[in-house]
C-alpha positions as CSV (number, residue, x, y, z in Angstrom):
1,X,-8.5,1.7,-5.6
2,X,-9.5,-2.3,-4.8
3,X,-11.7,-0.9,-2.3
4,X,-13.4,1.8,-3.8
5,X,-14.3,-1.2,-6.5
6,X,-15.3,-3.6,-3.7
7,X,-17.7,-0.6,-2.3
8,X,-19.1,0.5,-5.6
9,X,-19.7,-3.0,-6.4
10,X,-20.7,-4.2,-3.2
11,X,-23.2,-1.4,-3.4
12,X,-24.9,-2.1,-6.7
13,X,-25.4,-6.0,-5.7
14,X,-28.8,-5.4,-3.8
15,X,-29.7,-3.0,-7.0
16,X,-28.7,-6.5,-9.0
17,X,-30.6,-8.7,-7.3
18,X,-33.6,-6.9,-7.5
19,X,-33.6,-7.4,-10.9
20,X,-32.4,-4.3,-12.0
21,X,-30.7,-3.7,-15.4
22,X,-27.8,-2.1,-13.4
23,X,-25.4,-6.0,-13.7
24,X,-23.8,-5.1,-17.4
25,X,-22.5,-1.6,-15.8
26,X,-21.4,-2.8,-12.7
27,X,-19.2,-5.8,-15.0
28,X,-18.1,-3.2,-17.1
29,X,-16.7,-1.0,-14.5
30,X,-15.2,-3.4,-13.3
31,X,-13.4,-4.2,-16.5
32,X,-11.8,-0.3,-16.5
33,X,-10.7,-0.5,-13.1
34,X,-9.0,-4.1,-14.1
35,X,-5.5,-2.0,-15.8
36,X,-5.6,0.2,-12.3
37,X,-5.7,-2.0,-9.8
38,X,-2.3,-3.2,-8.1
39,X,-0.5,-5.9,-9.6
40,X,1.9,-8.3,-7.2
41,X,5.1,-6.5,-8.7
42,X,3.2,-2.9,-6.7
43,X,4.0,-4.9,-3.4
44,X,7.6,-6.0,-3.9
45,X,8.8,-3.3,-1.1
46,X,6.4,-5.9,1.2
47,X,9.4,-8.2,0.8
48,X,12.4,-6.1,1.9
49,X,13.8,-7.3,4.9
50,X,13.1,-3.9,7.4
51,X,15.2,-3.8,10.3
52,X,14.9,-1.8,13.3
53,X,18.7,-2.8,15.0
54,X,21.2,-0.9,13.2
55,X,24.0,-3.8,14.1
56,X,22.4,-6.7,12.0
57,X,20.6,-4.2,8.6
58,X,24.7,-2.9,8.9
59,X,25.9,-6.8,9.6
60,X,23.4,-7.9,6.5
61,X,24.5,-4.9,4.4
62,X,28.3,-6.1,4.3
63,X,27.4,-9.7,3.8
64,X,25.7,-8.7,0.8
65,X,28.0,-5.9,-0.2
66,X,25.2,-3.8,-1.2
67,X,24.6,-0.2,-0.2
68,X,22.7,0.7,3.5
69,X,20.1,2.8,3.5
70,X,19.0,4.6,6.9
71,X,15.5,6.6,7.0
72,X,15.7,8.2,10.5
73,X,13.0,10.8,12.8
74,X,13.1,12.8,15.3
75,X,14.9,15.5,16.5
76,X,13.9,19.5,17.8
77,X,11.3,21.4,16.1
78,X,12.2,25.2,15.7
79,X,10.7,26.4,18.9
80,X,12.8,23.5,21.1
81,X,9.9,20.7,21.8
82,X,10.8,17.5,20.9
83,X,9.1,16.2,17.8
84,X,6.7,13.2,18.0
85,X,7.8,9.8,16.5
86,X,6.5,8.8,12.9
C-alpha cells in the first residue's frame, strides 16, 4: 500500500509543479491512505529470532520454556518427482 502511495504521488508531482490545481487531492489522498498504511506493531514478526538449525531454535525453545514451532517443505508430489524448495 506505501508504494502504491509513493507512485500515485510521485506521479502527480510533475502535474504539481506545473502549477496545476491537482496539490490539495494529492494531500488529501494521502490523508485516507494515512489509517491503511502499516504501523511498526505490522512488522513485529521482523523481530522473531528465525532459525534454520534445529539444535539451537530446540536449545532456545527449552531455555525459554515456550512452545517450538517447526514450518517444514518438501517432500514427493503425487506422481513421485521431488518437490522444489519454498
Amino acid at each position: 500500500m506505501n508504494r502504491i502511495c509513493t507512485l500515485v504521488a510521485l506521479a502527480l508531482v510533475p502535474a504539481a509543479a506545473a502549477g496545476d490545481d491537482r496539490v490539495p487531492e494529492v494531500a488529501e489522498m494521502l490523508k485516507k491512505a494515512a489509517p491503511y498504511r502499516p504501523g511498526a506493531g505490522d512488522f513485529a514478526w521482523r523481530e522473531i529470532p528465525w532459525y534454520d538449525e534445529p539444535a539451537a531454535a530446540l536449545r532456545q525453545a527449552r531455555e525459554e520454556k515456550r512452545p517450538l514451532f517447526v514450518w517444514l517443505a518438501g517432500g514427493r508430489d503425487r506422481d513421485g518427482s521431488p518437490l522444489e524448495r519454498c
